[in-house]
Backbone as JSON, one array per atom type, in Angstrom:
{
  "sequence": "XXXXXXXXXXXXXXXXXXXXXXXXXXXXXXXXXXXXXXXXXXXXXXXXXXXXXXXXXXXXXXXXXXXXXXXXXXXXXXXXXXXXXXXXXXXXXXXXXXXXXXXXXXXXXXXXXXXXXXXXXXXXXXXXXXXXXXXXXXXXXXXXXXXXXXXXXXXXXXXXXXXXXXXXXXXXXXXXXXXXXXXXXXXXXXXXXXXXXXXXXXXXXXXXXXXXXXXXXXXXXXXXXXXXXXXXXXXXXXXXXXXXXXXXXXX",
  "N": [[49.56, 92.18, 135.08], [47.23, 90.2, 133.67], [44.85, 88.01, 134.22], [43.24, 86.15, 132.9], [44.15, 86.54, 130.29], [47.12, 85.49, 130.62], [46.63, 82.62, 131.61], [45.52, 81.91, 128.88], [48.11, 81.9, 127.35], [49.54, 80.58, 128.95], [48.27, 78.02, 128.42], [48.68, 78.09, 125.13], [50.81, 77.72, 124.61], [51.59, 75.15, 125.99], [50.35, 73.69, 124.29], [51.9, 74.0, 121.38], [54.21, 73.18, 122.87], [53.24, 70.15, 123.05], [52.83, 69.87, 120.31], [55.65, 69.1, 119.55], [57.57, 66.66, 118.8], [60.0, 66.02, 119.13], [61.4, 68.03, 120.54], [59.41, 66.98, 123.29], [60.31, 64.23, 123.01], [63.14, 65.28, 123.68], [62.76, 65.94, 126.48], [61.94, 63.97, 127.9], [63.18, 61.62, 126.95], [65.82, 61.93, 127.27], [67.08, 62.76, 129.86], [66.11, 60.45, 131.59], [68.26, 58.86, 130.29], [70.91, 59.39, 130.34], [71.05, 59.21, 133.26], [70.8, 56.56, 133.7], [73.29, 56.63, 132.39], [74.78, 57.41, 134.63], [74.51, 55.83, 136.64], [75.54, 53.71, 135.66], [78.38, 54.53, 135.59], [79.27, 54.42, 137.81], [78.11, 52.44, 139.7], [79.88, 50.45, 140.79], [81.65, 51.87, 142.21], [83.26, 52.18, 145.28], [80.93, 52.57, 148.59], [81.87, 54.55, 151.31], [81.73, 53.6, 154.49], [78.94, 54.43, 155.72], [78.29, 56.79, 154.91], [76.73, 58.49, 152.05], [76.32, 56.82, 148.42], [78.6, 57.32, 145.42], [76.78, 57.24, 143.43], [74.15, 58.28, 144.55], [75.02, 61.13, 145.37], [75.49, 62.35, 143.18], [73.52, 61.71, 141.39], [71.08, 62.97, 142.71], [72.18, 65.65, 142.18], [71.73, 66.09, 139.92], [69.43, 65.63, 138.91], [68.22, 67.92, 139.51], [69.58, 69.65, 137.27], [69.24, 68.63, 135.18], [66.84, 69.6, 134.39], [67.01, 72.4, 134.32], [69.55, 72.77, 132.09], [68.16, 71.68, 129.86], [65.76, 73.45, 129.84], [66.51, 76.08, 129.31], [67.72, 75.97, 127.03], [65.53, 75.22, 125.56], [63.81, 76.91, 125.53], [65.23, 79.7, 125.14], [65.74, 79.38, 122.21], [62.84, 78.59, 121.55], [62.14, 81.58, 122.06], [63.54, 82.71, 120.58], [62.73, 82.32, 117.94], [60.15, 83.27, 117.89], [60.46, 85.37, 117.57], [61.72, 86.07, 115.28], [59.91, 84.92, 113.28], [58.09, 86.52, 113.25], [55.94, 86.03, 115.0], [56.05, 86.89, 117.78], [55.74, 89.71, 116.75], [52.74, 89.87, 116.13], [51.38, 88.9, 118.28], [51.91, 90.81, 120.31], [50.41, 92.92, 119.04], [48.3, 92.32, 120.26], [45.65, 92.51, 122.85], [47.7, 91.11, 124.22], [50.41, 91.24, 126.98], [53.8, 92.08, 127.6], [54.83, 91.23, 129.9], [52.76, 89.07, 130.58], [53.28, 87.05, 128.16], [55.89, 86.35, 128.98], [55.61, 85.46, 131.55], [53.5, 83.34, 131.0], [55.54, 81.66, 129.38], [57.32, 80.93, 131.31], [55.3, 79.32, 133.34], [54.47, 77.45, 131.95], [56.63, 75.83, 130.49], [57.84, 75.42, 133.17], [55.81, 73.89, 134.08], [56.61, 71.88, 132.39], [58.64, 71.32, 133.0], [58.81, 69.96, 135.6], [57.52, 67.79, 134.82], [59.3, 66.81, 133.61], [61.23, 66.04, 135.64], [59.44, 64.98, 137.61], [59.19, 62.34, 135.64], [62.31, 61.37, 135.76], [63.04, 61.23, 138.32], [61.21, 58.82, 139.41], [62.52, 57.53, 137.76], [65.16, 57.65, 138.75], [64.9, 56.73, 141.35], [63.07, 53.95, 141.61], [64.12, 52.81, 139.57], [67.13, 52.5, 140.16], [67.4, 52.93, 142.13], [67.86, 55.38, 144.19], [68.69, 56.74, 146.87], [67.82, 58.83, 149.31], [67.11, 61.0, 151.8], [65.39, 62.88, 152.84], [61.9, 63.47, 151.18], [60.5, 62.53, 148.0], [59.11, 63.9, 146.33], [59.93, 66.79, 147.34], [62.54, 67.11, 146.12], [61.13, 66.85, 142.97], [59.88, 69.25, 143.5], [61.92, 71.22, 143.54], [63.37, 71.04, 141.51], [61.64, 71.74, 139.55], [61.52, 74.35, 140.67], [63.69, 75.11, 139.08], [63.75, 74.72, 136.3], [62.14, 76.48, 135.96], [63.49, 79.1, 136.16], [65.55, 78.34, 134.61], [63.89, 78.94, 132.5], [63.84, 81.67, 132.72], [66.26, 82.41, 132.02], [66.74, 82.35, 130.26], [64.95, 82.93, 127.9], [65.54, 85.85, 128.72], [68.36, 85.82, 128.08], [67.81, 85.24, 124.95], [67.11, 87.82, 124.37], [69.6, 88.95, 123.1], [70.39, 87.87, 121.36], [70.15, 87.02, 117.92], [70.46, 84.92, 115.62], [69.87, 81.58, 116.19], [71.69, 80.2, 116.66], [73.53, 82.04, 118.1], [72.01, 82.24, 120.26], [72.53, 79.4, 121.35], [75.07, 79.94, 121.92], [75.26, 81.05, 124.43], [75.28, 79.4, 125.98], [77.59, 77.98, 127.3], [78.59, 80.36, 128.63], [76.45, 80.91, 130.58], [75.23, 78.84, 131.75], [77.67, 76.76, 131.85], [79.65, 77.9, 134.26], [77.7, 78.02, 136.29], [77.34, 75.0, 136.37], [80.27, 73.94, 137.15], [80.96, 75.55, 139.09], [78.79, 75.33, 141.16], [79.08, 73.21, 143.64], [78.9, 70.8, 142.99], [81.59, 69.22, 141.83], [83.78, 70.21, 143.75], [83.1, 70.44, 147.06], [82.04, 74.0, 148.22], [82.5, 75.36, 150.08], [84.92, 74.51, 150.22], [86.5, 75.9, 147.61], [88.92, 78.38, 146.7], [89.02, 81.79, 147.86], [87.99, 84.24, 146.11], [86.89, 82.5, 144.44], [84.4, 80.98, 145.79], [82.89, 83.2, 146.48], [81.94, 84.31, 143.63], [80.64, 81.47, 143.15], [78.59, 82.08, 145.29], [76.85, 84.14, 144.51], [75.69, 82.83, 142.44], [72.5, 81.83, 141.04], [71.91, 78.75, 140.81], [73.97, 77.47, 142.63], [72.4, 77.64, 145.02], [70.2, 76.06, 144.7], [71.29, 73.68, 144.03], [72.22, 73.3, 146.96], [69.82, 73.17, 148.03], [69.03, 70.56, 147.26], [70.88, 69.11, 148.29], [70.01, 69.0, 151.05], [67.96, 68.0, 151.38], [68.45, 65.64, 150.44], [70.27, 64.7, 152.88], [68.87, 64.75, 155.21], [65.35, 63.93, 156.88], [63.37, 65.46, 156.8], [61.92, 68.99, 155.59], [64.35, 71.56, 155.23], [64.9, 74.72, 156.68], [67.07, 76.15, 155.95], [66.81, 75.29, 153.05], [64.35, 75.67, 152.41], [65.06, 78.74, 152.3], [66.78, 78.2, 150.41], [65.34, 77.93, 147.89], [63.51, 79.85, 147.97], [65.39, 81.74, 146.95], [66.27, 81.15, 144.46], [63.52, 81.4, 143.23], [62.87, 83.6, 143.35], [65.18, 84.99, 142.1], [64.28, 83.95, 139.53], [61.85, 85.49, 138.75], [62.68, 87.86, 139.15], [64.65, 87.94, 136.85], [62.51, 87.34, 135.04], [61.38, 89.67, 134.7], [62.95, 91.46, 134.04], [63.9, 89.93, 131.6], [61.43, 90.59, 130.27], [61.63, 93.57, 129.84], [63.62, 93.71, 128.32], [63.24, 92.78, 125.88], [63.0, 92.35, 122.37], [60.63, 92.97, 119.64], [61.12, 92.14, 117.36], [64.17, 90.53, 115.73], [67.17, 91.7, 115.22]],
  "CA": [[49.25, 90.99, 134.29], [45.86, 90.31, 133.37], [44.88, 86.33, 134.83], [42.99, 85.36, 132.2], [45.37, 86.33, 129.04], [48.41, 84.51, 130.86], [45.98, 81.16, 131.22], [45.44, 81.21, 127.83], [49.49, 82.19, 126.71], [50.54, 78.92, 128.86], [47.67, 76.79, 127.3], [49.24, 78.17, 123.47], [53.21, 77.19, 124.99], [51.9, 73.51, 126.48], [50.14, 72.96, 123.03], [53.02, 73.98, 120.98], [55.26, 72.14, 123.32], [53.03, 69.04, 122.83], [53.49, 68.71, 119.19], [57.01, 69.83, 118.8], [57.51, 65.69, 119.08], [61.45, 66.0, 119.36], [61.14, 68.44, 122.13], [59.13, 66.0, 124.15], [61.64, 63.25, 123.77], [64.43, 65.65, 124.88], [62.25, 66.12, 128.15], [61.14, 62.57, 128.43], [64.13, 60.65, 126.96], [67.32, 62.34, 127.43], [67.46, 62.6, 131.35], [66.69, 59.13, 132.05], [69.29, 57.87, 129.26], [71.61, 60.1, 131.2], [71.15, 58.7, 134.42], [71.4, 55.53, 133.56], [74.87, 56.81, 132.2], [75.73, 57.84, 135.04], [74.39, 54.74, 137.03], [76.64, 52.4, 135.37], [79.72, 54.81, 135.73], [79.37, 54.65, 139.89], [77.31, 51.27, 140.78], [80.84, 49.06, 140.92], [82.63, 52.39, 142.78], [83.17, 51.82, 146.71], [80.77, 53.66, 149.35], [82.4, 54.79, 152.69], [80.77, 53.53, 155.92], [77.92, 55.77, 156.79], [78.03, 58.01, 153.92], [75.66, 58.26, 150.75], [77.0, 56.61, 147.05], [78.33, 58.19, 144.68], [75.24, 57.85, 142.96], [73.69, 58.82, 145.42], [75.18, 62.29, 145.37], [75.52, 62.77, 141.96], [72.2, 61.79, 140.34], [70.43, 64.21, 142.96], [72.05, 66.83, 141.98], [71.62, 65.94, 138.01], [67.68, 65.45, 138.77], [67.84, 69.25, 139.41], [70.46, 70.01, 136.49], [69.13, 68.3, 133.33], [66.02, 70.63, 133.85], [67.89, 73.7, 134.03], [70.11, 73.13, 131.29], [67.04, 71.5, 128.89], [64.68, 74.06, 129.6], [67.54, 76.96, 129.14], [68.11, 75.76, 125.75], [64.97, 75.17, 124.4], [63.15, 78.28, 125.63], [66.03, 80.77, 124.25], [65.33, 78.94, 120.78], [62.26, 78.87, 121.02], [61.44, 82.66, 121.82], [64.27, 83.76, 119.08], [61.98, 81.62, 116.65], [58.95, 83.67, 118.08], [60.72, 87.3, 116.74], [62.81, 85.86, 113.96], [59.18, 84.5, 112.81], [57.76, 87.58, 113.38], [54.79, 85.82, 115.78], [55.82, 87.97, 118.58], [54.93, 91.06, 116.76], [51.81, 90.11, 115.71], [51.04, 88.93, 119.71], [51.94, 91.91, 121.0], [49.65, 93.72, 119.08], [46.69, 92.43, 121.36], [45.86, 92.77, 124.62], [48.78, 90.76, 125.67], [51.65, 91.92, 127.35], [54.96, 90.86, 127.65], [54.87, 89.84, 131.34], [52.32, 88.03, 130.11], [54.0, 86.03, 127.52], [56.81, 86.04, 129.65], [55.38, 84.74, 132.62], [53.23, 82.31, 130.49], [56.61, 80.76, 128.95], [57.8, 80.46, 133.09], [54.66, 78.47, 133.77], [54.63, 76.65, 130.83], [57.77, 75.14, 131.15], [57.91, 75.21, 134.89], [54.91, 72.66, 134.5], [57.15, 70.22, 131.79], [60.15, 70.87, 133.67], [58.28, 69.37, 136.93], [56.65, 66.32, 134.39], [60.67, 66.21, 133.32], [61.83, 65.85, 136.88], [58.89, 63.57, 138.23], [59.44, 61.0, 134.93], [63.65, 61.18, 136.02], [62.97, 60.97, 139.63], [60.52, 58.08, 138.97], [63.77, 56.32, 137.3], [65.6, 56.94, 139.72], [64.19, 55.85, 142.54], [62.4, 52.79, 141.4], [64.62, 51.66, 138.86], [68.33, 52.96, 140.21], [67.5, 52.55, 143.67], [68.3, 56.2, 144.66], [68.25, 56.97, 148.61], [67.59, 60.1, 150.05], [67.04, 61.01, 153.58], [64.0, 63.71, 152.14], [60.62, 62.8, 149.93], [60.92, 62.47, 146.49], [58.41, 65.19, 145.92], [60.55, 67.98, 147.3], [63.35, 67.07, 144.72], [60.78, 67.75, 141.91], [59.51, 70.7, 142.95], [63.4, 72.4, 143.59], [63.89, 70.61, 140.07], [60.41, 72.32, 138.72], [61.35, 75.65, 140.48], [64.99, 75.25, 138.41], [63.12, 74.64, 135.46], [61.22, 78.1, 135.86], [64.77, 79.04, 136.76], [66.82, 78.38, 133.6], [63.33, 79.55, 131.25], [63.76, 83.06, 132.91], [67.54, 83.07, 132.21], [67.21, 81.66, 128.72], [64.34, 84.53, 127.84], [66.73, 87.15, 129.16], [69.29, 85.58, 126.77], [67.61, 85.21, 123.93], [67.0, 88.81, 123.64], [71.0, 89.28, 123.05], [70.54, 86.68, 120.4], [69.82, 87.25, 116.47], [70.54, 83.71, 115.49], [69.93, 80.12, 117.16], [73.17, 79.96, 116.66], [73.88, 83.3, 118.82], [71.03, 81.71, 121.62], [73.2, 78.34, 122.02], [76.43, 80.51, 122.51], [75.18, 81.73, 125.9], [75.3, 77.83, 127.31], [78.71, 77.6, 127.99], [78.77, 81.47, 129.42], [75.17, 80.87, 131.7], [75.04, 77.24, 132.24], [78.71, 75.87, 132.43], [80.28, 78.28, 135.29], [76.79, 77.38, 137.31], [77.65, 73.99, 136.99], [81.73, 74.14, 138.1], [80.53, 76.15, 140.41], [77.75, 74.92, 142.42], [79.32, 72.43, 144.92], [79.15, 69.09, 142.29], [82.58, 68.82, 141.62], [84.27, 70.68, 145.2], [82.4, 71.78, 148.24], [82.24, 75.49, 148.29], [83.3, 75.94, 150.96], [86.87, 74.45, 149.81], [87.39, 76.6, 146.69], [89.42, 79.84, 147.06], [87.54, 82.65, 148.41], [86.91, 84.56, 145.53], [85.45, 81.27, 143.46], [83.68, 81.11, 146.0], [82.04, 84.51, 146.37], [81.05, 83.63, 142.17], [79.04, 80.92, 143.73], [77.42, 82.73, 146.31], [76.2, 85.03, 143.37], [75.18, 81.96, 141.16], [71.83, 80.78, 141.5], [72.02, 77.4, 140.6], [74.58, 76.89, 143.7], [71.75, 77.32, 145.57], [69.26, 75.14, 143.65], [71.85, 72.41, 144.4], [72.68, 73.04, 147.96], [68.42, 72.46, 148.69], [69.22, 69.13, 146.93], [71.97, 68.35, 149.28], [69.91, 69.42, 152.07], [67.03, 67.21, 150.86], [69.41, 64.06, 150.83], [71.06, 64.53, 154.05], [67.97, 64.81, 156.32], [64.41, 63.69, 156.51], [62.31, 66.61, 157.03], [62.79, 70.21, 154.78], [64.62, 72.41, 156.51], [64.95, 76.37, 156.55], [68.18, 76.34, 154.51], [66.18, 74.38, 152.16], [62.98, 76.74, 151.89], [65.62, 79.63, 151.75], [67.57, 78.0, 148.83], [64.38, 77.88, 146.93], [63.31, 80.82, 147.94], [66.15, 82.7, 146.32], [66.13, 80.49, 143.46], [62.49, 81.66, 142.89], [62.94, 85.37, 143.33], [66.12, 85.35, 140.77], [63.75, 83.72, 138.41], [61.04, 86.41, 139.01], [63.76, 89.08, 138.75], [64.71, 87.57, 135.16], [61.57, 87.47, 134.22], [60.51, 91.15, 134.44], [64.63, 91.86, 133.33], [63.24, 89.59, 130.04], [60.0, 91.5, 129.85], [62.02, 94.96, 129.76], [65.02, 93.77, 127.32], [62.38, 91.97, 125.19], [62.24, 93.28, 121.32], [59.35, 92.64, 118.82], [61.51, 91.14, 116.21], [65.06, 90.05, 115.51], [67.62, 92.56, 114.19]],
  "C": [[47.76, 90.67, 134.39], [45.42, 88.29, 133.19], [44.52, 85.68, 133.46], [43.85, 84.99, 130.46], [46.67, 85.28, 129.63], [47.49, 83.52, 131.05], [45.92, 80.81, 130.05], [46.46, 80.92, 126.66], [49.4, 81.14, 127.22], [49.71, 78.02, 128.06], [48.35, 77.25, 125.87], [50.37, 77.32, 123.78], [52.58, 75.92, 124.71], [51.31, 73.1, 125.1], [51.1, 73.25, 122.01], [54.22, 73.07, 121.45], [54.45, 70.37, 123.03], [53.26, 68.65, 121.43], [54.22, 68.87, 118.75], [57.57, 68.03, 119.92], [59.16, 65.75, 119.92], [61.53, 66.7, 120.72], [60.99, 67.84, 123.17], [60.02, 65.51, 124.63], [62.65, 63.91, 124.47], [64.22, 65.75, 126.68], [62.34, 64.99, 128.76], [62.55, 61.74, 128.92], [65.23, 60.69, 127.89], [67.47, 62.68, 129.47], [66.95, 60.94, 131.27], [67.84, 58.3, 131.29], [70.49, 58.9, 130.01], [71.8, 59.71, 132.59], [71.35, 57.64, 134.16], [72.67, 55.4, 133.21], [75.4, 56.45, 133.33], [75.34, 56.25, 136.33], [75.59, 53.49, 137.12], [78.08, 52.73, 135.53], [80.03, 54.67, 137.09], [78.8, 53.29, 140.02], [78.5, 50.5, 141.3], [81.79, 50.3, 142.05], [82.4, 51.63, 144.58], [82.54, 52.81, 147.56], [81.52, 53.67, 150.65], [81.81, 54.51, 153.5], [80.21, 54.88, 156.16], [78.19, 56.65, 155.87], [77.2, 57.29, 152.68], [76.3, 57.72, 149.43], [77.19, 57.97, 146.93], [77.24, 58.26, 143.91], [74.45, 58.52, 143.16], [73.44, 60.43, 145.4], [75.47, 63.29, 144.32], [74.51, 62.69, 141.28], [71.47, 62.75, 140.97], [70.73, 65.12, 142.42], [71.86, 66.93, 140.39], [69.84, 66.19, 138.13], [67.22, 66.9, 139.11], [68.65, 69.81, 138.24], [70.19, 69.87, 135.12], [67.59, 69.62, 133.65], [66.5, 72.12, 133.58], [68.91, 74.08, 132.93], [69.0, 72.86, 130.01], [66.43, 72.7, 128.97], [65.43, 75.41, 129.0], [67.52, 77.14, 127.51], [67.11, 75.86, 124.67], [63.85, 76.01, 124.77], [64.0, 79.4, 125.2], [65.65, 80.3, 122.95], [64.02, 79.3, 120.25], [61.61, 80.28, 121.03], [62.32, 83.08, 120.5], [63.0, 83.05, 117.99], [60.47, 82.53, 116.73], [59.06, 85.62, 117.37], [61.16, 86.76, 115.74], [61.37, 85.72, 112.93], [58.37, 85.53, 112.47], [56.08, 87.8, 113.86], [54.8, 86.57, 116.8], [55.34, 89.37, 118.03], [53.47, 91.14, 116.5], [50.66, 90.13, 117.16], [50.91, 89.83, 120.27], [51.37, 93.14, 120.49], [48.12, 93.81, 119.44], [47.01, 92.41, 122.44], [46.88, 92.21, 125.18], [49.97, 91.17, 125.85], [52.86, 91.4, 127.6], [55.3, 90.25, 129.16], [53.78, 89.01, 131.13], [52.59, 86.97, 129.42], [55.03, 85.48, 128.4], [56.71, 84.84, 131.06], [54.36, 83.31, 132.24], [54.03, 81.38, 130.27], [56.82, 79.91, 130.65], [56.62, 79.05, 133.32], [54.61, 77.48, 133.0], [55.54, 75.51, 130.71], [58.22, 75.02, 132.37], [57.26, 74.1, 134.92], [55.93, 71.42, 133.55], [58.29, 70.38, 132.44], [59.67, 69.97, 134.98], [57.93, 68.09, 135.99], [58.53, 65.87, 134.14], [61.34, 65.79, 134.54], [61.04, 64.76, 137.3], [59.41, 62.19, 137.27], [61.05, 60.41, 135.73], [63.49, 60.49, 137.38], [62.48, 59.48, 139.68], [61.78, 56.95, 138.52], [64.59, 55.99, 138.19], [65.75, 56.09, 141.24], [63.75, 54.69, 142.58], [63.39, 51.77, 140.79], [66.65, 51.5, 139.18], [68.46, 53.07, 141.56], [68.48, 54.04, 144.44], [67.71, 56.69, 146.43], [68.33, 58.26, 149.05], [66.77, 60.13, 151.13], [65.16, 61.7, 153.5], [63.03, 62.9, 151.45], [61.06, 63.28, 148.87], [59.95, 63.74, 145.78], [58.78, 66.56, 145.92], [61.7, 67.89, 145.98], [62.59, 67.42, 143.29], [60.6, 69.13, 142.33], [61.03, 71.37, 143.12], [63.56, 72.08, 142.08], [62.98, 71.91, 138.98], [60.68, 73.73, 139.09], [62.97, 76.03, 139.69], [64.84, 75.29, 137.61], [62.68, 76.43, 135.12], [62.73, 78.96, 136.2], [65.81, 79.58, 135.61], [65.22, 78.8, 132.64], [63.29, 81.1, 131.28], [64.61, 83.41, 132.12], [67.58, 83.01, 130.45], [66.02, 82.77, 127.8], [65.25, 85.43, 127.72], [67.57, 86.89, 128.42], [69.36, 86.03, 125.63], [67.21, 86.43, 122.91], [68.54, 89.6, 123.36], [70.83, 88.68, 121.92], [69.91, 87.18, 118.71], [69.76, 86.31, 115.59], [70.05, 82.21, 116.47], [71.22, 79.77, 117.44], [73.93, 80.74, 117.9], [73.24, 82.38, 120.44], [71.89, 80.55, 122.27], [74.74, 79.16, 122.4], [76.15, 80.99, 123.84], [74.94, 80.23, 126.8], [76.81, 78.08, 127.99], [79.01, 79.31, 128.7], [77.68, 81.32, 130.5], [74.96, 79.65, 132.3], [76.34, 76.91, 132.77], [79.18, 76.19, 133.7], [79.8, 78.07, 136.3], [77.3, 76.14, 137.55], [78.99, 73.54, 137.79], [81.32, 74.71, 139.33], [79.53, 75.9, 141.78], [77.89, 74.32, 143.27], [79.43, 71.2, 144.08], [80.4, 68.81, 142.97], [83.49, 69.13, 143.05], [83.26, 71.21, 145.83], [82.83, 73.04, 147.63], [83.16, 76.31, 148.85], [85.16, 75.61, 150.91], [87.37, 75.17, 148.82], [87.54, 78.22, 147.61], [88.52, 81.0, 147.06], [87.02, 83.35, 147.51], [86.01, 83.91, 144.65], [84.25, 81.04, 144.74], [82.21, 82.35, 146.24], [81.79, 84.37, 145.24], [80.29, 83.12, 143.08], [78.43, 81.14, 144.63], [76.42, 83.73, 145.09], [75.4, 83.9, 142.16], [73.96, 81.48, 141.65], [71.2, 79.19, 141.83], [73.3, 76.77, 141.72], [73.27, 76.26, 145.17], [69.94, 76.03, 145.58], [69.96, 73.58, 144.38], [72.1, 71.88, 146.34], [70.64, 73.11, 148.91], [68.86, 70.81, 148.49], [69.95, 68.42, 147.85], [71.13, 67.96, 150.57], [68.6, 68.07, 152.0], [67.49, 65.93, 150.61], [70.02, 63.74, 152.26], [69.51, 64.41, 155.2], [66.47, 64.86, 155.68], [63.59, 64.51, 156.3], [62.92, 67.82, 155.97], [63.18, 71.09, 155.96], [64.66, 73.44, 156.13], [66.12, 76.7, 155.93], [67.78, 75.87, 153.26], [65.46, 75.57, 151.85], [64.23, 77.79, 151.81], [66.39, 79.74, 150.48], [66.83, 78.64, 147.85], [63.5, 78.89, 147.08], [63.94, 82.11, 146.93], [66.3, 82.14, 145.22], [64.69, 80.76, 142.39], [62.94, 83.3, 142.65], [63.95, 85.55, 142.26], [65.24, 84.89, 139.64], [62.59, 84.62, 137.93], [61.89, 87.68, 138.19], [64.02, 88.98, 137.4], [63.68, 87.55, 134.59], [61.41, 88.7, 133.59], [61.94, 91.58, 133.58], [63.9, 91.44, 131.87], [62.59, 90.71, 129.31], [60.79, 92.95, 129.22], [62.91, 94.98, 128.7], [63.74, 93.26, 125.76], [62.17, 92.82, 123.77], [61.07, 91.75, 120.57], [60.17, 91.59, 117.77], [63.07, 91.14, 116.29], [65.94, 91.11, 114.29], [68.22, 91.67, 112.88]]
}
């Protein structure tokens, strides 16, 4: 990869992403109007002595979740729109390369998935009175490296894809089973052994179980940096996977 072409691929993304207005709002709006959902569905429930709300334990793990499914969605779209348009071929007939583009998109949206996580975080904390044992800073960045996370996976998608139509059919196969799966709804460790072996294979289990780890105790801990460790490296891995599946244009 060649430093200065990928500086000037993410500056094209973040100015494209700035005036693609609707976009924005989905970053901006749609997670805090979501939390506040979920606010009002838990504030009247009952907490247990000495344990965390449900709010508590449900908006963390959403403040890593809406970036991963947002950014998923609207980075498969928008690369099919980049062959269907037939701007990737004209890109790729200069110096730049597709881990370049590729890894431009990652940073690109890695940086609004982190502005999408601080604004959320920001809500909830201040205005939703969310408690966690951790700083509010580690929750973005696991959020921001989930972000870079779901734009690998949604890349890697989108070269299966021939339609927008085709690109949103890979949510409920790449996104939904992550979310059943990750620990939300049951510990892990309580589903049957081979659902669980799935979520040992899912990376977004581990995405969530930093979050946990990052509520329960003040300091980060080494299950923590390893979550997000492996959460990084699968997004790496998808990248270059992208880069290699990656055509010029749209059959």
């Amino acid at each position: 990869m060649n430093p200065r072409i990928l500086t000037a691929t993410t500056g094209r993304i973040l100015r494209q992403l700035r005036h693609d207005r609707r976009t924005v709002a989905l970053l901006v709006v749609v997670p805090t109007a979501l939390l506040t959902l979920v606010y009002f569905m838990y504030v009247d429930q009952p907490t247990p002595p000495g344990q965390p709300s449900f709010f508590d334990r449900v908006a963390l793990v959403m403040l890593g979740f809406f970036p991963f499914v947002i950014m998923f969605l609207v980075t498969s779209i928008a690369m099919l729109r980049e062959r269907t348009s037939g701007t990737l071929e004209r890109l790729l007939t200069t110096p730049l390369g597709k881990l370049d583009l590729l890894f431009g998109y990652g940073i690109a949206f890695g940086l609004a998935g982190a502005a999408q996580a601080a604004i959320a975080s920001a809500a909830a904390y201040w205005l939703f009175d969310l408690d966690t044992a951790g700083n509010a800073w580690l929750v973005v960045l696991i959020a921001a490296v989930n972000a870079v996370l779901a734009v690998a996976l949604g890349l890697l998608c989108s070269a299966f894809a021939r339609t927008e139509f085709q690109a949103v059919q890979f949510m409920p196969v790449v996104v939904l089973p992550q979310m059943l799966l990750c620990g939300l709804f049951v510990p892990r460790g309580e589903m049957a052994g081979w659902l669980q072996a799935v979520s040992d294979a899912l990376p977004l289990s581990y995405a969530v179980e930093a979050l946990q780890e990052v509520g329960a105790h003040a300091e980060p801990t080494g299950t923590m940096w390893r979550d997000v460790a492996i959460v990084a490296g699968t997004a790496v891995v998808a990248l270059v996977l992208a880069a290699a599946t990656l055509r010029r244009r749209s059959g």
